[in-house]
C-alpha positions as CSV (number, residue, x, y, z in Angstrom):
1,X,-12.1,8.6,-25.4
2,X,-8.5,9.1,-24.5
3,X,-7.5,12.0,-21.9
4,X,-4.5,13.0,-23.2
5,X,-1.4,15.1,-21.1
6,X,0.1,17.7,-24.0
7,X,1.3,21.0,-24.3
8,X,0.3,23.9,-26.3
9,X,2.2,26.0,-28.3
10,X,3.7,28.6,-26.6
11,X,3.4,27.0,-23.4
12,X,5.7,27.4,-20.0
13,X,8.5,25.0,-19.7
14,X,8.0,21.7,-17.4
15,X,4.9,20.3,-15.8
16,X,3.9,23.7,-15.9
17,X,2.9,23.9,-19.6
18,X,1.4,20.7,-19.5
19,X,-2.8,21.1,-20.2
20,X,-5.2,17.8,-20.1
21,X,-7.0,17.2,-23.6
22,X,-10.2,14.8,-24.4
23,X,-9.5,12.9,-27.5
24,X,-11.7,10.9,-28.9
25,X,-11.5,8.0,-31.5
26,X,-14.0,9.3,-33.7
27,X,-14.9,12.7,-33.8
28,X,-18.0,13.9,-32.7
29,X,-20.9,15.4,-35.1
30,X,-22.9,18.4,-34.3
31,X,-25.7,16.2,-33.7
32,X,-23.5,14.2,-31.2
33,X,-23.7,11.1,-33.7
34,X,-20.0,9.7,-34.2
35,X,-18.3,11.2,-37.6
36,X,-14.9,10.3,-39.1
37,X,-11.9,8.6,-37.3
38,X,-9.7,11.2,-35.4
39,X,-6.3,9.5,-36.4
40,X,-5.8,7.8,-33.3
41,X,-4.1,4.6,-33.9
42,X,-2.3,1.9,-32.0
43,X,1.1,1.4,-33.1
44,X,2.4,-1.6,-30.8
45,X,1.7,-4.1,-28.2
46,X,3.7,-4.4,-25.1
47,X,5.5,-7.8,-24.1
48,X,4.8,-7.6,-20.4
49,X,6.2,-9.7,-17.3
50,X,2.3,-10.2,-16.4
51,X,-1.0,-8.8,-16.7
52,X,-1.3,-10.7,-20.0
53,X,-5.2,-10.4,-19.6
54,X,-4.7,-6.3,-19.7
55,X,-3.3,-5.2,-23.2
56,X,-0.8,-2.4,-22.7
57,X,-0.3,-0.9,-25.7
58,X,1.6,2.6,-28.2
59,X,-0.8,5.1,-29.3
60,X,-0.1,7.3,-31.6
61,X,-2.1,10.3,-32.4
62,X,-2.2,12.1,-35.5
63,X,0.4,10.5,-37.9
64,X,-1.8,12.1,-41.0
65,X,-1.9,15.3,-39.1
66,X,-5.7,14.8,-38.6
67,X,-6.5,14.2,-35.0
68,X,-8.0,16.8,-32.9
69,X,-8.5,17.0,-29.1
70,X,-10.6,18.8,-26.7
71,X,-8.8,20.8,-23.9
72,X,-10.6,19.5,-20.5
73,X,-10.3,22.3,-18.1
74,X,-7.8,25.2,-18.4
75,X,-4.8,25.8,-20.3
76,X,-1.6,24.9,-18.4
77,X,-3.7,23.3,-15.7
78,X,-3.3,19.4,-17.1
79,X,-1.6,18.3,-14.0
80,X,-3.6,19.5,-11.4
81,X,-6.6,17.9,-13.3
82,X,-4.9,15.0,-13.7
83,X,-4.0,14.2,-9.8
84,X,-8.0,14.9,-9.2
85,X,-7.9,11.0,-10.9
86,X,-4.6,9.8,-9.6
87,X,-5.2,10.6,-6.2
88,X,-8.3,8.4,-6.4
89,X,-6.5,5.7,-8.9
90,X,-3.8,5.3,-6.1
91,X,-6.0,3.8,-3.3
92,X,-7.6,1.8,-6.5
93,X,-3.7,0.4,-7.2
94,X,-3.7,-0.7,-3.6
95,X,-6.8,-2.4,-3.5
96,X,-5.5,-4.4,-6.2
97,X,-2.8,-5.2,-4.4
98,X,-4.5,-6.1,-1.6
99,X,-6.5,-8.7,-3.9
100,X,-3.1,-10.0,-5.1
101,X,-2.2,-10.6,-1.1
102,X,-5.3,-12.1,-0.3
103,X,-5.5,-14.4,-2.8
104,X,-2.0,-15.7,-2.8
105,X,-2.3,-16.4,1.5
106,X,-5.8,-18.4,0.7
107,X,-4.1,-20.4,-2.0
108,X,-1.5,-20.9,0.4
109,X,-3.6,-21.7,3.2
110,X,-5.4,-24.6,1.1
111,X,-2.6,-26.0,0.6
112,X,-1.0,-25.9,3.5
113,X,-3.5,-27.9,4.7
114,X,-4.0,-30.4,2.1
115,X,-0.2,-31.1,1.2
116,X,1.2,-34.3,3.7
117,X,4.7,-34.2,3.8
118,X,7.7,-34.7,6.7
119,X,6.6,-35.4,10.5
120,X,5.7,-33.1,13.1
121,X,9.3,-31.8,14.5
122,X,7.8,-32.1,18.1
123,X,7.2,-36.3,17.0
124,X,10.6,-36.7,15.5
125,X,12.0,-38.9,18.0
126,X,9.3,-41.2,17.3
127,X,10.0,-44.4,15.5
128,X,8.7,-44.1,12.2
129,X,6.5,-40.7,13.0
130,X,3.3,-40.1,11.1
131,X,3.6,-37.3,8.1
132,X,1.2,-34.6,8.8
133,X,0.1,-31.5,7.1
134,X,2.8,-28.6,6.4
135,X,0.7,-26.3,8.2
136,X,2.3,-27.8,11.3
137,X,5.6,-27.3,10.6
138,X,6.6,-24.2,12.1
139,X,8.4,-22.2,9.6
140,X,5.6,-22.8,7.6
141,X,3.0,-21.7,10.1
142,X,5.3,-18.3,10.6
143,X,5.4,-17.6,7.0
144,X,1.2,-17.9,7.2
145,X,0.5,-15.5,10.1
146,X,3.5,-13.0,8.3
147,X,0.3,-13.3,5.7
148,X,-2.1,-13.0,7.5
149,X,-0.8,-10.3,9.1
150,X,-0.3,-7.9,6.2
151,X,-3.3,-9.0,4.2
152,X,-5.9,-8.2,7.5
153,X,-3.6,-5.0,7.9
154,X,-4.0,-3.8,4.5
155,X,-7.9,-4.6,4.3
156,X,-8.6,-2.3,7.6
157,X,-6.4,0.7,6.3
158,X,-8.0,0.2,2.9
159,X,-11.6,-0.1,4.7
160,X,-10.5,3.2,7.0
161,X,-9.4,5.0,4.1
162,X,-12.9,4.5,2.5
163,X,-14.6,5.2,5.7
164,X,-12.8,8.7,5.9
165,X,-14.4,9.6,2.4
166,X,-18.0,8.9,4.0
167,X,-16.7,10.7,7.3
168,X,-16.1,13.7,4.3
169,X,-19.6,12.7,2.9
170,X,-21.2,13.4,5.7
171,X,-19.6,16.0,7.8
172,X,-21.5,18.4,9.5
173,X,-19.0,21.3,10.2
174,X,-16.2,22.7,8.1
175,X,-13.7,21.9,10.6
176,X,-14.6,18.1,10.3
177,X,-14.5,17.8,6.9
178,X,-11.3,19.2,6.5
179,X,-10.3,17.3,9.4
180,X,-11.2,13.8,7.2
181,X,-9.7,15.3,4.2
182,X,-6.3,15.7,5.6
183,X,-6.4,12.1,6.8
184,X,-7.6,10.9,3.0
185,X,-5.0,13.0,1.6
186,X,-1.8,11.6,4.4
187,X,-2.8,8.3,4.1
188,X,-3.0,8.0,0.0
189,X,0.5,7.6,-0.6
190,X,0.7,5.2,2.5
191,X,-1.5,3.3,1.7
192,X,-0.4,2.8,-2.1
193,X,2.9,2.6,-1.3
194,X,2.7,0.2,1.8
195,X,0.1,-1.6,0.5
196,X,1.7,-2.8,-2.6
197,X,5.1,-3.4,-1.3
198,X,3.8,-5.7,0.8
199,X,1.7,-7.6,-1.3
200,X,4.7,-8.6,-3.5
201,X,6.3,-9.6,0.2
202,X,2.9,-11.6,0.8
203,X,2.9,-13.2,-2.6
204,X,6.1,-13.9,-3.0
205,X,5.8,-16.1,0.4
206,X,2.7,-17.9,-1.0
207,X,5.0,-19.3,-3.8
208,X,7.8,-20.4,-0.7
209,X,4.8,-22.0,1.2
210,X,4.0,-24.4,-2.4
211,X,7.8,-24.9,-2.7
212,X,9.1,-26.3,-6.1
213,X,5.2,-26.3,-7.3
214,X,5.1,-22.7,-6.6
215,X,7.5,-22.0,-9.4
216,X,5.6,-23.7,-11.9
217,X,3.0,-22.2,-14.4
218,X,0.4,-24.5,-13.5
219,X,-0.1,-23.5,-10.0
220,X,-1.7,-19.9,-9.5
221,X,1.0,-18.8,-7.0
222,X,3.2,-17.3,-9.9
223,X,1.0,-15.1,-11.6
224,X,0.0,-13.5,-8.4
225,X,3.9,-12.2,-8.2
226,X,4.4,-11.2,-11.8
227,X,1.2,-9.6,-12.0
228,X,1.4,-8.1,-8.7
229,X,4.5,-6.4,-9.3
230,X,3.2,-3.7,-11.2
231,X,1.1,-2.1,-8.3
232,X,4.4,-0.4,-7.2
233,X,5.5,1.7,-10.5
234,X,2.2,2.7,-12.1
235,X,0.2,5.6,-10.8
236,X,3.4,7.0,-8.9
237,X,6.0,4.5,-8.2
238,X,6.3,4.0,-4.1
239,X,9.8,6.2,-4.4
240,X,7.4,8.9,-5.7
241,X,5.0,8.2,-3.0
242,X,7.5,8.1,-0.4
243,X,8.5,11.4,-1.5
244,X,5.0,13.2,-1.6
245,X,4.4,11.7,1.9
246,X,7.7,14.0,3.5
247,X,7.7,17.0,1.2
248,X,4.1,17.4,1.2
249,X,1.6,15.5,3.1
250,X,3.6,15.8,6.4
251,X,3.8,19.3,6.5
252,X,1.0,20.4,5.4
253,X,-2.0,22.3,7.4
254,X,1.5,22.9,9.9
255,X,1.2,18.7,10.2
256,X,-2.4,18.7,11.6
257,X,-3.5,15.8,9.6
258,X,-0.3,13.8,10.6
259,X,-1.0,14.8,14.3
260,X,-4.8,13.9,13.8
261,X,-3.7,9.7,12.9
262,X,-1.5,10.3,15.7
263,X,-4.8,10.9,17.9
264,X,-6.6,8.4,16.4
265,X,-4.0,5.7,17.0
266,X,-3.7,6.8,20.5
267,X,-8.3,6.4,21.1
268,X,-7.3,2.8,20.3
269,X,-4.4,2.3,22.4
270,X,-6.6,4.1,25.6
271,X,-9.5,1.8,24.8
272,X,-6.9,-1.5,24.3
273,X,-5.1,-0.7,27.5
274,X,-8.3,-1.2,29.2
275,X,-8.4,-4.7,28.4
276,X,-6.4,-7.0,30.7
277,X,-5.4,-9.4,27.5
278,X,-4.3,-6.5,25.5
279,X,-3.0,-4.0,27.5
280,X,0.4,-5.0,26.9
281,X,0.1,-5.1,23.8
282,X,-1.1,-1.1,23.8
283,X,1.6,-0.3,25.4
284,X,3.9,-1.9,23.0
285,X,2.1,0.3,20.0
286,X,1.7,3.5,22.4
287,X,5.5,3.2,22.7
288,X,5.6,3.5,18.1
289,X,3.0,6.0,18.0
290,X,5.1,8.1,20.3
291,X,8.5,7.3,18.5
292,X,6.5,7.6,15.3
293,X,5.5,11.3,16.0
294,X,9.3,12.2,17.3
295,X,10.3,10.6,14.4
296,X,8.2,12.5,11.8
297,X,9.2,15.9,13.4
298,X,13.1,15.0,13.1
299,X,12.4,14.5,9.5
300,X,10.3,17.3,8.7
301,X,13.0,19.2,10.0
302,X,15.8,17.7,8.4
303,X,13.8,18.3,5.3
304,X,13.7,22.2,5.4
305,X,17.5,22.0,6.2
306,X,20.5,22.1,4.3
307,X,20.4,18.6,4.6
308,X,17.3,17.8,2.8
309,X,18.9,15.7,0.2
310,X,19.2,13.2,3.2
311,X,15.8,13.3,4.3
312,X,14.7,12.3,1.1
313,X,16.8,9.8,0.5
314,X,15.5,8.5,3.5
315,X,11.6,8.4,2.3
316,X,11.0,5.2,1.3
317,X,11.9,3.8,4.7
318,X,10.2,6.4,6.8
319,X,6.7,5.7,4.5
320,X,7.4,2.1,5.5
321,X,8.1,3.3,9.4
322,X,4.7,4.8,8.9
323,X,3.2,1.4,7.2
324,X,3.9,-0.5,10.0
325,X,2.6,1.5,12.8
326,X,-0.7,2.1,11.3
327,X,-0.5,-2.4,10.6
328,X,-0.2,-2.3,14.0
329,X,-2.6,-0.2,15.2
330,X,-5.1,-1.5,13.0
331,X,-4.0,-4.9,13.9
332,X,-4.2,-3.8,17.8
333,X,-8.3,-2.2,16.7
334,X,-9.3,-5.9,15.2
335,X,-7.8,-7.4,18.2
336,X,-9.7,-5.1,20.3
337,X,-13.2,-6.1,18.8
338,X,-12.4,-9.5,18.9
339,X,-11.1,-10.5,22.4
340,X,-14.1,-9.4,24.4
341,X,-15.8,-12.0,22.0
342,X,-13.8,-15.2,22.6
343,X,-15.8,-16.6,25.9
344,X,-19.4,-16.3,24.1
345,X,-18.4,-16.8,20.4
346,X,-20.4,-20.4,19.1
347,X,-17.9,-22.9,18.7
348,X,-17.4,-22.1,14.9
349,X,-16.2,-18.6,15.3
350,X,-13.8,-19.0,18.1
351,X,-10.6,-19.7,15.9
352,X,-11.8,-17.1,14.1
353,X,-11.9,-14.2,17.3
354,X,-8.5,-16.0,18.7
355,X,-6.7,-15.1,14.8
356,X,-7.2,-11.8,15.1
357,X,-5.7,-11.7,18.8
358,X,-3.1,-13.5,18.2
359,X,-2.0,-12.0,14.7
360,X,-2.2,-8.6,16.8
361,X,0.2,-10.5,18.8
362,X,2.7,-11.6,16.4
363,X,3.2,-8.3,14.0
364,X,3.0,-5.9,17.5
365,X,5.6,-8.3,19.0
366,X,7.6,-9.4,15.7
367,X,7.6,-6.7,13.5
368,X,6.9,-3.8,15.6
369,X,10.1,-4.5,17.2
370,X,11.9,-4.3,13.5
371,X,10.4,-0.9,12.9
372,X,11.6,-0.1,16.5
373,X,15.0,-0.3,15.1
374,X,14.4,1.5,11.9
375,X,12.4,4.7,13.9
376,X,16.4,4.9,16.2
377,X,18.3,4.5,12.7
378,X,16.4,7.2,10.8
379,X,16.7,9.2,13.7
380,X,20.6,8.6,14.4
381,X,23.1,10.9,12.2
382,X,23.9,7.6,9.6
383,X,26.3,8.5,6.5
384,X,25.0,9.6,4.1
385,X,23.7,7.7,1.4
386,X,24.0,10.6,-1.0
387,X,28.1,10.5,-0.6
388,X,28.5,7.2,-3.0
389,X,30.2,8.2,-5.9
390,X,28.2,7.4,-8.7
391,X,31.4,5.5,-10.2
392,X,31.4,3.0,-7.3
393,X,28.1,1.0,-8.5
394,X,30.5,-1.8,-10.3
């Protein structure tokens, strides 16, 4: 059964006209028994960059004039229908990102490990210094907490996300459920837009970390990339995204939901700042969350003005502003669930606890600074991007 987007007849111009249809490849007998084929036929094979294991394919529908759909809902309606799906497809996109991520930083972790090549750089004055295990080499090590990083980052929004759909689930009053809602709906094109931007980051550093071998078929590491890369154009592309998260999702319900994951960030922070090895550290994110909220009220604004063209071309980097303060508040939550569990943790799980501290560490006091800079230039009065002259791309 194929849903189908077309428009009737008759029907108003643009999206508008659009209505969602149920075809099926054979039609349906009164006795619900399949009958004769419903012309439905599929015309060509895609050559894709990856996902070779998924055909993508040209279907056409009715080339003898004998194919007949059922219309799913109202006329006109297809859209709306349709997002009821998408909405729920998009955090599906960026758990398959996420499973791109993760498995491109444990692939590059293993090896890491196991690959012996050049000396430790703090042995090099040695005479003839030992090889040792690129994990020790530092560039290598930073590229593998960058990983880390993102990879623990996306699984706790992802997990939050979910959690917020029980939170709906279960909600007692009206007021919470729309509460929950609001988050689910803020955070979709976040998180499908974050999520799988940075997992082509993430596995396009587990190719560096194999060097030459990376580039080559028979290593997994290149796969990972090309059949990652798709996470960001289907089901929206992350421009798309980008642009539903500022014309829509900040501003509605008068921004409660956006000041809601403001509040939430900032229970963390109050319970982190209570912890003598993280309170730093909360004060470092408390200091985003803040600029964060200024932020998104200077470009609601600027989107109801005359200068709304500007805001918007200025999405993509405010979702990504967004991105990485709820990486590191999430990162900053883990942190706070581990720490208090160093001193009794058996001896196995210790390295475990310390990662998640110090990954907080790294992306609150790497990255967080970045995204620092990008909250002052979003905020400054930059040209505009929208002045190039379309002739000047040469």
């Amino acid at each position: 059964i194929h849903p189908v987007l077309a428009r009737i007849d008759g029907a108003p111009p643009g999206t508008k006209g659009i209505s969602l249809f149920l075809v099926p490849k054979f039609r349906v007998k009164n006795d619900g028994t399949p009958g004769q084929h419903n012309d439905v036929v599929c015309s060509g094979l895609e050559d894709k960059m990856g996902l070779h294991g998924c055909c993508t394919c040209s279907l056409s529908f009715g080339s003898k004039d004998e194919c007949v759909g059922e219309l799913l809902g109202e006329e006109n309606k297809g859209m709306k229908a349709m997002f009821v799906m998408m909405n729920e497809a998009r955090l599906g996109i960026a758990t398959q990102g996420l499973g791109f991520a993760s498995t491109s930083y444990i692939n590059a972790v293993n090896y890491a490990r196991q690959r012996i090549q050049g000396p430790d750089i703090r042995n090099m004055l040695e005479e003839n210094p030992e090889s040792v295990a690129i994990i020790n080499h530092p560039d290598v090590k930073r590229q593998l907490i960058s990983m880390k990083a993102y990879v623990d980052g996306m699984r706790s929004l992802l997990y939050y996300t979910a959690y917020l759909f029980d939170k709906v689930k279960i909600a007692v009053t009206i007021e919470d459920k729309e509460k929950y809602q609001g988050l689910i709906e803020l955070l979709t094109p976040v998180t499908k837009s974050y999520c799988t931007d940075r997992a082509h980051e993430v596995c396009t550093q587990g190719i560096q970390i194999y060097g030459g071998y990376g580039y080559m078929k028979e290593f997994p590491q290149e796969q990972l990339l090309r059949d990652c890369k798709i996470t960001s154009i289907y089901e929206g592309t992350n421009g798309i995204q980008a642009m539903d998260l500022l014309g829509r999702k900040l501003g509605m319900k008068k921004g409660q939901p956006f000041m809601d994951l403001l509040h939430e960030m900032n229970k963390t922070i109050a319970k982190a700042k209570n912890l003598d090895s993280l309170e730093n550290l909360a004060k470092k994110v408390e200091l985003a969350v803040n600029a964060l909220g200024e932020l998104a009220m200077h470009m609601g604004m600027k989107a109801m003005s005359e200068k709304f063209i500007d805001a918007f071309a200025a999405a993509h980097p405010f979702l990504e502003v967004v991105g990485d303060v709820c990486m590191a508040w999430l990162e900053l939550w883990r942190a706070l669930v581990a720490a208090p569990k160093i001193e009794n943790a058996k001896k196995k799980d210790v390295a475990f606890y310390q990662g998640q501290v110090k990954t907080a560490e790294y992306f609150i006091t790497y990255v967080l600074s970045s995204t620092m800079g990008k909250i002052k230039a979003l905020k400054s009065d930059i040209p505009s991007i929208m002045q190039m002259p379309n002739d000047a791309f040469a």
